[in-house]
N, CA, C and O atoms as CSV, one atom per row, in Angstrom:
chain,resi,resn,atom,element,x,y,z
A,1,UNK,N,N,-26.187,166.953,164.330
A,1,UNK,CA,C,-26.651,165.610,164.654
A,1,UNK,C,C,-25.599,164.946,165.543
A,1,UNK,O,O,-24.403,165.060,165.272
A,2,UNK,N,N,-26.019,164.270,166.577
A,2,UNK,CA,C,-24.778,163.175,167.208
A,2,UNK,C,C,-24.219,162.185,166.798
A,2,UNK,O,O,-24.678,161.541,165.855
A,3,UNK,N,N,-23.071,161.848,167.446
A,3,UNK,CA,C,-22.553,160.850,166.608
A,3,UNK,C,C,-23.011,159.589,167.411
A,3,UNK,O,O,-22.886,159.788,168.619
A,4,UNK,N,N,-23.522,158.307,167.094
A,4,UNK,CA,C,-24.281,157.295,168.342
A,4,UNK,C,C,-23.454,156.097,167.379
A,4,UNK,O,O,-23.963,155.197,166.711
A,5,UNK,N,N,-22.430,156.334,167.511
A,5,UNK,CA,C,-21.426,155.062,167.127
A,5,UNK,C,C,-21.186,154.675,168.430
A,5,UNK,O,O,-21.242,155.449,169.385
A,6,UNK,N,N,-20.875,153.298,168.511
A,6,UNK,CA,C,-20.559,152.331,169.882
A,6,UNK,C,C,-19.515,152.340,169.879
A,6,UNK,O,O,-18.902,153.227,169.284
A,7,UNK,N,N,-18.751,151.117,170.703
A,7,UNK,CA,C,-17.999,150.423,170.547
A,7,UNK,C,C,-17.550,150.153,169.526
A,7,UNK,O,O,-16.681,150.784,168.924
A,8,UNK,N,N,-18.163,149.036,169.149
A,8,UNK,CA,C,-18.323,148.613,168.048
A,8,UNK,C,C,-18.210,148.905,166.510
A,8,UNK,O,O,-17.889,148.134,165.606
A,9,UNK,N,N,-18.597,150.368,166.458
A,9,UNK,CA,C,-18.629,151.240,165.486
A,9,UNK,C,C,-19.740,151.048,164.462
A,9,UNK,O,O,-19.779,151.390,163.280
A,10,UNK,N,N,-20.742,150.335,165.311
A,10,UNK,CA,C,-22.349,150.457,165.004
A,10,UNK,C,C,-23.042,151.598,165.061
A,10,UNK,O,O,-23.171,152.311,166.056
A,11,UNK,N,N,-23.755,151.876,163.361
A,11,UNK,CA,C,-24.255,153.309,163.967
A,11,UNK,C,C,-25.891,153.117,163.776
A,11,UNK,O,O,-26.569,152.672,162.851
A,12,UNK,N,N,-26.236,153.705,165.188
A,12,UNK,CA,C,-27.684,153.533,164.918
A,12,UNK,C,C,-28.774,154.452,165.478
A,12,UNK,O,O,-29.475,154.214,166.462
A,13,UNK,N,N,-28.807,155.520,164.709
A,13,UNK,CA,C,-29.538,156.829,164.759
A,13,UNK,C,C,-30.971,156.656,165.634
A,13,UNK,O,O,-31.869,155.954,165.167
A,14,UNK,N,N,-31.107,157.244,166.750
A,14,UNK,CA,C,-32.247,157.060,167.660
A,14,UNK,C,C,-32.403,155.699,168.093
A,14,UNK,O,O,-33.461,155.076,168.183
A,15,UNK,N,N,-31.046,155.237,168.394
A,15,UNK,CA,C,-31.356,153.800,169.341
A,15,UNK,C,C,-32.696,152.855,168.839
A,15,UNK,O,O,-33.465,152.229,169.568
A,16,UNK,N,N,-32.716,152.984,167.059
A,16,UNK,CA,C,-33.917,151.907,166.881
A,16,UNK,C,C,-33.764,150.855,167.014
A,16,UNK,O,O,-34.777,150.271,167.397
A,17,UNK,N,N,-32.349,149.857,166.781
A,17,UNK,CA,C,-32.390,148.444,166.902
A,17,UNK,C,C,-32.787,148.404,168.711
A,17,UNK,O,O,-33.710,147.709,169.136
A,18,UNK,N,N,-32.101,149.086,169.421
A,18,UNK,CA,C,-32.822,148.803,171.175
A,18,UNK,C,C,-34.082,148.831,171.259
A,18,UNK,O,O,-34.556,148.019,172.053
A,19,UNK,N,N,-35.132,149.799,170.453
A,19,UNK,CA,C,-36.455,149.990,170.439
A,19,UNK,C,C,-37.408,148.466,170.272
A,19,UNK,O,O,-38.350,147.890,170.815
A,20,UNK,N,N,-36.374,148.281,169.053
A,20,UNK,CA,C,-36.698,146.821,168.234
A,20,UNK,C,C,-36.402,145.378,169.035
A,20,UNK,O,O,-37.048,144.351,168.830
A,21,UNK,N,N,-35.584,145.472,169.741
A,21,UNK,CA,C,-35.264,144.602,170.652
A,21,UNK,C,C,-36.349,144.480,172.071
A,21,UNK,O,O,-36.949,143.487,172.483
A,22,UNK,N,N,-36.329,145.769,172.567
A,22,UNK,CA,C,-37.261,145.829,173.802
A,22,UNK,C,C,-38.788,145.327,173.167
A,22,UNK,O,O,-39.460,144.528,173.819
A,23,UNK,N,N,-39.141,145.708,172.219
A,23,UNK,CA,C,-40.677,145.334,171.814
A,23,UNK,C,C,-40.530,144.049,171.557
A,23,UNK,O,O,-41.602,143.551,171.902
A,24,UNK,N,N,-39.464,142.759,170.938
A,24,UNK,CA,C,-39.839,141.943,170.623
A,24,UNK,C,C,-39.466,140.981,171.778
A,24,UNK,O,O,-39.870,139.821,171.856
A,25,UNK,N,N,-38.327,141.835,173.014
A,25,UNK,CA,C,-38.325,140.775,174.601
A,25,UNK,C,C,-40.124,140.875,175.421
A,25,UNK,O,O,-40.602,140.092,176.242
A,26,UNK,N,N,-40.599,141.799,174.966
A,26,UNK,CA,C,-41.703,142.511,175.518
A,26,UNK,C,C,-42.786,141.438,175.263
A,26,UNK,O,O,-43.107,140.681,176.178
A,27,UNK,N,N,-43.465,141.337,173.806
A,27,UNK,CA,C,-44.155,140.279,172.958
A,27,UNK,C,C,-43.810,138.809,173.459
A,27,UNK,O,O,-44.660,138.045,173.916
A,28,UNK,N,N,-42.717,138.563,173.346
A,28,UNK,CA,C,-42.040,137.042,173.542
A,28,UNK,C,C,-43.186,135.982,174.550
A,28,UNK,O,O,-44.039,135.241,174.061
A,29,UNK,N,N,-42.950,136.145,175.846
A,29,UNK,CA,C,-44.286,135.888,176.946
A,29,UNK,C,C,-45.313,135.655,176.289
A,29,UNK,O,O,-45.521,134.460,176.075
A,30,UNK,N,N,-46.036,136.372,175.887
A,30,UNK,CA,C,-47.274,135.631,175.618
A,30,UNK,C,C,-47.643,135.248,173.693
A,30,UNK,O,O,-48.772,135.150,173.212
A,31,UNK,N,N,-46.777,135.151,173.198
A,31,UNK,CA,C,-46.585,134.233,172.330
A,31,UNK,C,C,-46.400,133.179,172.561
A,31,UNK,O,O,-47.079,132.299,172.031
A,32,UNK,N,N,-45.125,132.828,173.693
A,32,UNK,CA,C,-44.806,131.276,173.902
A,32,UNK,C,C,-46.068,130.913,174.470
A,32,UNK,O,O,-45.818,129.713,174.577
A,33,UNK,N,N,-47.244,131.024,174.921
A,33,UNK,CA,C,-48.336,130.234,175.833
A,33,UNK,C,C,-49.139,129.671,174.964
A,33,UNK,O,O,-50.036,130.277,174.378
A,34,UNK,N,N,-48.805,128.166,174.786
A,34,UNK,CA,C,-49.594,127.489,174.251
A,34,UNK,C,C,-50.982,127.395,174.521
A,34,UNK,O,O,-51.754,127.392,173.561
A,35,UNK,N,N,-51.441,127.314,175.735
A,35,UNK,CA,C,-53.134,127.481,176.690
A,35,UNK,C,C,-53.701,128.612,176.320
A,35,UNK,O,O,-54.755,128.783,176.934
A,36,UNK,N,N,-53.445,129.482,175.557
A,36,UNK,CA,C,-54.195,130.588,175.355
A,36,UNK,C,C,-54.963,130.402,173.212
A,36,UNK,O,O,-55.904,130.990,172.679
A,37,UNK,N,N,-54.335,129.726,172.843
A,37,UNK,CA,C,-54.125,129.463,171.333
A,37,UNK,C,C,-55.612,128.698,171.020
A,37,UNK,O,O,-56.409,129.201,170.229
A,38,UNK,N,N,-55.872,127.513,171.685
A,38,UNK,CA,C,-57.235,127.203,171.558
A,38,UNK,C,C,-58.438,127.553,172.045
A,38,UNK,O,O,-59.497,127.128,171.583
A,39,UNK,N,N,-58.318,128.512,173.203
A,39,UNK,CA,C,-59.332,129.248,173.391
A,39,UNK,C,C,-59.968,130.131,172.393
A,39,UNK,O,O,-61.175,130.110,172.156
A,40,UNK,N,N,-58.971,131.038,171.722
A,40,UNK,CA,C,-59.358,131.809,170.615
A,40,UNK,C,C,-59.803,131.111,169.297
A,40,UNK,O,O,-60.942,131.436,168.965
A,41,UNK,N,N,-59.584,130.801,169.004
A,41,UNK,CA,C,-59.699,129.640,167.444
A,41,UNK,C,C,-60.778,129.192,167.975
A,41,UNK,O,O,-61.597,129.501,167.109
A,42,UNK,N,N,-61.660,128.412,169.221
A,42,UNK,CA,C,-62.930,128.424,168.923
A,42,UNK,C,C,-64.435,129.495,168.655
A,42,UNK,O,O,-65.565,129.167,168.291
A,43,UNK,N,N,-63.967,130.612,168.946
A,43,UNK,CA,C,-64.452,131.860,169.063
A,43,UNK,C,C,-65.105,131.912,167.577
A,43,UNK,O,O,-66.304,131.744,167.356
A,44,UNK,N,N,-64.253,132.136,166.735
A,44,UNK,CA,C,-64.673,132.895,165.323
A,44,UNK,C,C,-64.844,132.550,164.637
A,44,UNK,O,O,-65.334,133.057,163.628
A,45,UNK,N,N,-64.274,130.685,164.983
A,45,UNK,CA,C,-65.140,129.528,164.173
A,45,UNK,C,C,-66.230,129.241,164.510
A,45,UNK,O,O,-66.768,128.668,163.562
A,46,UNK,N,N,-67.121,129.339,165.641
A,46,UNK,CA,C,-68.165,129.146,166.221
A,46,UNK,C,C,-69.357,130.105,165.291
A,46,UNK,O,O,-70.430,129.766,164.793
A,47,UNK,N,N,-68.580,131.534,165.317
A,47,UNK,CA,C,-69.383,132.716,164.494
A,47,UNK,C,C,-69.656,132.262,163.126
A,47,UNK,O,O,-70.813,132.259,162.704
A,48,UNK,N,N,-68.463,131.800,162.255
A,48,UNK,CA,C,-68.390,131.443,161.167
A,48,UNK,C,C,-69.585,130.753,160.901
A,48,UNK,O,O,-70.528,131.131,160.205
A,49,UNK,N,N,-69.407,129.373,161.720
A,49,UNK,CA,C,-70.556,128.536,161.410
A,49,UNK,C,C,-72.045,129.149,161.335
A,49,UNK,O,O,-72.718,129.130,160.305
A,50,UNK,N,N,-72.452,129.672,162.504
A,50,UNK,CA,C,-73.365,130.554,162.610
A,50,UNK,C,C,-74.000,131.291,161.486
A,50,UNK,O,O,-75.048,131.083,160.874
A,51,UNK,N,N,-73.057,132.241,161.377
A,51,UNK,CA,C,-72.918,133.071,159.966
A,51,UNK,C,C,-73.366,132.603,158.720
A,51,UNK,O,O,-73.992,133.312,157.932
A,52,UNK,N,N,-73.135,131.709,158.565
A,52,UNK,CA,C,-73.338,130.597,157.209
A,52,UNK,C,C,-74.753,129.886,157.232
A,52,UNK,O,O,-75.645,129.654,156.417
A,53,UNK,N,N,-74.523,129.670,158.502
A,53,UNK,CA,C,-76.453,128.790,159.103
A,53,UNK,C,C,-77.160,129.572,158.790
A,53,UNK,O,O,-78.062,129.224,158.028
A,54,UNK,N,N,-77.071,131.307,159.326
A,54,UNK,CA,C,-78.253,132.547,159.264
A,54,UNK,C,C,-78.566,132.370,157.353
A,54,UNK,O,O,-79.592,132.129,156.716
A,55,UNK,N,N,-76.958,132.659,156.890
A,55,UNK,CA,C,-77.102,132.618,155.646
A,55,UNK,C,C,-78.004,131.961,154.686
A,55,UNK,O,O,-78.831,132.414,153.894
A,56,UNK,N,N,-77.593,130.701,154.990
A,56,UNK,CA,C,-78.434,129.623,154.423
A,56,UNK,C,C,-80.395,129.743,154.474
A,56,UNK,O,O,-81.331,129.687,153.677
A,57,UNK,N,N,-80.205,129.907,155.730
A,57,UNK,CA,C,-81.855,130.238,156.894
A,57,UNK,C,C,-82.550,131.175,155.644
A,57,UNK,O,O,-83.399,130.711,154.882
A,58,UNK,N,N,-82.011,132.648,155.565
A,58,UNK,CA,C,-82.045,133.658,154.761
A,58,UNK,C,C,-82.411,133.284,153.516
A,58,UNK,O,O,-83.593,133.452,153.217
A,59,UNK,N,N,-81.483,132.695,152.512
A,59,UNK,CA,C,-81.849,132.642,150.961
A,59,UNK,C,C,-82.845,131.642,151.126
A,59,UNK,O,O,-83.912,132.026,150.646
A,60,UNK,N,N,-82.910,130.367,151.682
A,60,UNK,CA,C,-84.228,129.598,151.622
A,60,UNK,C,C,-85.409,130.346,152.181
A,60,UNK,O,O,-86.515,130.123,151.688
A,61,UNK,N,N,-85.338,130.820,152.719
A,61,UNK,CA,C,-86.277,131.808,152.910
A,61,UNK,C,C,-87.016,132.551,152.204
A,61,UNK,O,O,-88.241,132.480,152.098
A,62,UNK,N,N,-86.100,133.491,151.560
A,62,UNK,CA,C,-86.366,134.119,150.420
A,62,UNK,C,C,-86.949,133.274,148.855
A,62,UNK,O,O,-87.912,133.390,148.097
A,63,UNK,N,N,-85.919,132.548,148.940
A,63,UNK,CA,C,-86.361,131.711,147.677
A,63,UNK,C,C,-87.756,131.208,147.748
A,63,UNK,O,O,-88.503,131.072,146.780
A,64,UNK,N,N,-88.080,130.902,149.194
A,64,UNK,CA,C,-89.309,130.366,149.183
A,64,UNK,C,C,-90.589,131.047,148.855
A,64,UNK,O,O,-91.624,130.618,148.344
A,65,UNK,N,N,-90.272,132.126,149.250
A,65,UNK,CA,C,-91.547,133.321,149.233
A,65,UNK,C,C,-91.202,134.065,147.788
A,65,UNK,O,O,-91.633,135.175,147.474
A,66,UNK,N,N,-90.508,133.393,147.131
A,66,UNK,CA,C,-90.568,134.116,145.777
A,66,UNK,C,C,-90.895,133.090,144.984
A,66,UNK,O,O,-90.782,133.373,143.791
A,67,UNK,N,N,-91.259,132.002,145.208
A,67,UNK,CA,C,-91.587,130.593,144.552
A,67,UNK,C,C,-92.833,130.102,144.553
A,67,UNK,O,O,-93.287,129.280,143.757
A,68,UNK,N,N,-93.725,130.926,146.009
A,68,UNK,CA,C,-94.892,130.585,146.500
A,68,UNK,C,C,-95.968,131.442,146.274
A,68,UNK,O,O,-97.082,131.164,146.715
């Protein structure tokens, strides 16, 4: 095995903290963008609602034709 001591005398087998570093300079960008945050959040609340309406639509439905 190599020895991947630094300077420092940090040892860090297959350069994972650099791995760990590059992925989270990588991510950073489009986390900070606030303009992108409310676009999404109306999406799946929109479905939600929906979802719940069909729902509703559905058991009265049913209930009805099992009542009638």
């Amino acid at each position: 095995m190599a020895n991947n001591q630094g300077p420092q005398g940090n040892y860090d087998p297959a350069g994972s903290t650099q791995m760990f570093r590059a992925f989270v300079d990588e991510g950073a960008p489009q986390a900070s963008s606030p303009a992108a945050t409310p676009n999404t959040s109306s999406g799946p609340r929109t479905g939600l609602i929906l979802g719940v309406v069909a729902a509703v639509v559905i058991i009265a439905a049913v209930a009805w034709l099992a009542f009638s």
